[in-house]
N, C-alpha and C positions, 0 to 999 in steps of 0.2 A: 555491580548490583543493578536492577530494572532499576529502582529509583536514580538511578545514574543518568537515566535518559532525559529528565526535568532540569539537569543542569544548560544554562542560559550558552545556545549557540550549539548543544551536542549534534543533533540534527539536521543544522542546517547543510545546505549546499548537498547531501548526501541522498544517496539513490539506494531502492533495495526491492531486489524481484524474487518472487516466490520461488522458489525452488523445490520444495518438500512438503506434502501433508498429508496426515494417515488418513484425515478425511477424505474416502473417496468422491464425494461430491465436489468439493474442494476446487481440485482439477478435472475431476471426469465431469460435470456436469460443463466446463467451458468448450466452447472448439478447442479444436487440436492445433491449431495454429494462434491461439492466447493463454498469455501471461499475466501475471496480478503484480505492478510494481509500484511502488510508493517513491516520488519525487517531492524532496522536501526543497523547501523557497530557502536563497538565501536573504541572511540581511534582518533575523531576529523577527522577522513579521507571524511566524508560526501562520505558515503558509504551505500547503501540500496539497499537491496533486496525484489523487487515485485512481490509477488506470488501468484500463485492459490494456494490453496492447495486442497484437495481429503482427506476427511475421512476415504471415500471409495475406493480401487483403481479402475480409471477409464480405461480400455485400459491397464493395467496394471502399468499406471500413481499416482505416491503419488502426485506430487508437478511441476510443470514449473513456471522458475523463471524468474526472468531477474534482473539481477545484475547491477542496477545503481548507478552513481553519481547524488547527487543532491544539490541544494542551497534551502534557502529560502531567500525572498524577506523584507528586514527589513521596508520598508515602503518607505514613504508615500501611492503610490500611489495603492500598494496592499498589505497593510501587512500580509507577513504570507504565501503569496505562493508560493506553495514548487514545484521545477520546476525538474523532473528527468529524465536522460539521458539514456536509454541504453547502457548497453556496449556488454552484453555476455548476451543469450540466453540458458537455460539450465534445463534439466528435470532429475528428479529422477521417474526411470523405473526400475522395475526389481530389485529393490536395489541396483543401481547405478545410476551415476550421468553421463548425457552423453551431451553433447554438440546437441544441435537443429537447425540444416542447414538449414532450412524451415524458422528459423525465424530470419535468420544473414538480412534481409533485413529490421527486425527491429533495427539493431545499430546504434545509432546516434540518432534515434526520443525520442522526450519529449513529458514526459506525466504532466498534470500538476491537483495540488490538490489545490484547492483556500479556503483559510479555511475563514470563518466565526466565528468559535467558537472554543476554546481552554482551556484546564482546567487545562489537565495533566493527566484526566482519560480519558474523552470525548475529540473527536477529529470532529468537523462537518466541510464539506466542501460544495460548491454547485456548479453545474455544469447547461449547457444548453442544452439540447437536440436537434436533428437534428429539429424537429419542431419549438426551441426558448422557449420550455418551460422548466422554472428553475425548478431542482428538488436538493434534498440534502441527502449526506450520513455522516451516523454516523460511526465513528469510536470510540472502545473500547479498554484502554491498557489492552493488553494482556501478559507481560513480558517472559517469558521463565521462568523460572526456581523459579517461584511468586509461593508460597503455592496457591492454590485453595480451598475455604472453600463452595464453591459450591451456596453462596449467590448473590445474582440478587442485581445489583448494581442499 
């Protein structure tokens, strides 16, 4: 169940990149060479890092993060969503990592991922769009340091 995601430690250490959503802006409004992956902190801090990242480098851009805190919601009335804070704004350029002025006017705003569906591989959430139409994104563990056997899950 979503409310499963509030239990202490599910999160952590775990990686999860976008793979799916019916919202065409979603994905069609990023470059073609970015991804939307959530890197959660280990160690119980509820610590997560939301990133674009760049295959490609864009602008000379690999990755712009934003380094939040987050909860999730153990229920009733939403179980399962995960509400994240900005704290720090930050791009890896150049092969360095450098702090992003431009986007210190986003510290403090939440972004929030309302999950529907939860497995432990699969991660779906749904959202409303500026017009009220519901769309939904997939999300896929991706772990870091996970052998890759190159099979379609």
């Amino acid at each position: 169940p979503p409310g499963a995601l509030a239990d202490p430690g599910r999160l952590d250490g775990t990686v999860w990149r976008l793979a799916f959503s019916t919202e065409a802006a979603t994905l069609g409004d990023l470059p073609r060479e970015a991804n939307v992956v959530l890197k959660f902190k280990d160690g119980g801090e509820k610590k997560v890092d939301y990133e674009l990242e760049f295959t490609e480098k864009v602008w000379g851009l690999k990755r712009i993060t934003a380094e939040s805190s987050y909860t999730v919601d153990p229920g009733p009335l939403q179980p399962g969503l995960l509400t994240m804070v900005y704290e720090k704004i930050t791009a890896g350029a150049f092969g360095t990592t450098i702090p992003v002025g431009l986007f210190g006017m986003l510290k403090g705003r939440a972004n929030y991922v309302e999950t529907v569906w939860f497995d432990g591989d699969f991660w779906i959430d749904r959202g409303f769009g500026l017009d009220g139409d519901e769309y939904f994104n997939v999300f896929v563990r991706d772990d870091e340091g996970t052998a890759r056997t190159g099979e379609i899950l």
